[in-house]
C-alpha positions as MATLAB code, in Angstrom:
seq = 'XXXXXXXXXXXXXXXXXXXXXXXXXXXXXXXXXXXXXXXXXXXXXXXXXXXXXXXXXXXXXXXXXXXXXXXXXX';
ca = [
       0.000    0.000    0.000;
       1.158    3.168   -0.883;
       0.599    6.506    0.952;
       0.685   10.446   -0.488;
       2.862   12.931    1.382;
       0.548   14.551    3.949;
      -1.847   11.698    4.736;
      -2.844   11.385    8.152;
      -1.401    7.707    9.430;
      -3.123    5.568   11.921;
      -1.708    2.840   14.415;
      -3.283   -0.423   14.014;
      -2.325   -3.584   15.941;
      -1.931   -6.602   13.397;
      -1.948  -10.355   14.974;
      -0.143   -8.362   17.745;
       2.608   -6.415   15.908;
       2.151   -2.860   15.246;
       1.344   -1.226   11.992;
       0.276    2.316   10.357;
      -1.984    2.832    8.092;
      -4.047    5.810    6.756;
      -6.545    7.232    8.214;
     -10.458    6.208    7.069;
      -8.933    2.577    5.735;
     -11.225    0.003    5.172;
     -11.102   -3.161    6.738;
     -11.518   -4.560    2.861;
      -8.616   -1.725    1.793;
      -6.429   -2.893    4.252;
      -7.409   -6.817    3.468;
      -6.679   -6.090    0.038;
      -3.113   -5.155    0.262;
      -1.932   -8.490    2.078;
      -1.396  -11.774    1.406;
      -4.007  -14.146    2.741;
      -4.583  -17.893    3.420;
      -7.948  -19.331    1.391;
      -9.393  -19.877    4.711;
      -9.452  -17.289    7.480;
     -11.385  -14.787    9.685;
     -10.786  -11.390   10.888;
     -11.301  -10.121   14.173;
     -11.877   -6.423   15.139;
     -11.791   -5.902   18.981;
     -12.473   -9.282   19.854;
     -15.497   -8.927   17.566;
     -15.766  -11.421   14.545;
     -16.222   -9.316   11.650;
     -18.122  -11.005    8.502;
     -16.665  -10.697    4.939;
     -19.873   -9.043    3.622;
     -19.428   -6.577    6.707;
     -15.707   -5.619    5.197;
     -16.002   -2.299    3.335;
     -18.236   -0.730    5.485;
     -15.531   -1.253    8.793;
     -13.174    1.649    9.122;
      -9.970    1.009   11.159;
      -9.192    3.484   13.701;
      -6.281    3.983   16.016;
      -5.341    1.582   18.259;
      -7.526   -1.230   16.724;
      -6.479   -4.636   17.227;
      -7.217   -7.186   14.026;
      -6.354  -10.657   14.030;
      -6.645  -12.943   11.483;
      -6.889  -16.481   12.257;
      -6.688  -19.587    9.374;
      -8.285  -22.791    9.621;
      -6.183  -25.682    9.451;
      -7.480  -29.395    9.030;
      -6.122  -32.163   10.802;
      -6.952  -35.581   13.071;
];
């Protein structure tokens, strides 16, 4: 992701390491600018956010998102 001189940059906790972002991201912005598994969900605040939900989330400063994959196994 690429940011313009003069944005306004936002702290955003990522699976527990830091990040900054620009302000009014989307949670489907920011999605779209990593790498992800087939298989995973996103949590806001300890709040399960649904994929349909992901362009109307903003992320704000000092949110905490985790994104957890599924993995099979027996």
């Amino acid at each position: 992701m690429e940011f313009a001189i003069g944005m306004v940059m936002v702290q955003i906790i990522l699976n527990g390491h830091k990040k900054e972002i620009q302000e009014n991201t989307t949670l489907e912005q920011f999605l779209s600018g990593i790498e992800l598994p087939k298989f995973y969900v996103v949590e806001k605040n300890m709040q399960i956010i649904y994929k349909e939900n992901f362009a109307n989330v903003i992320l704000k400063n000092g949110d905490n998102v985790e994104i957890a994959t599924f993995c099979g196994g027996g």
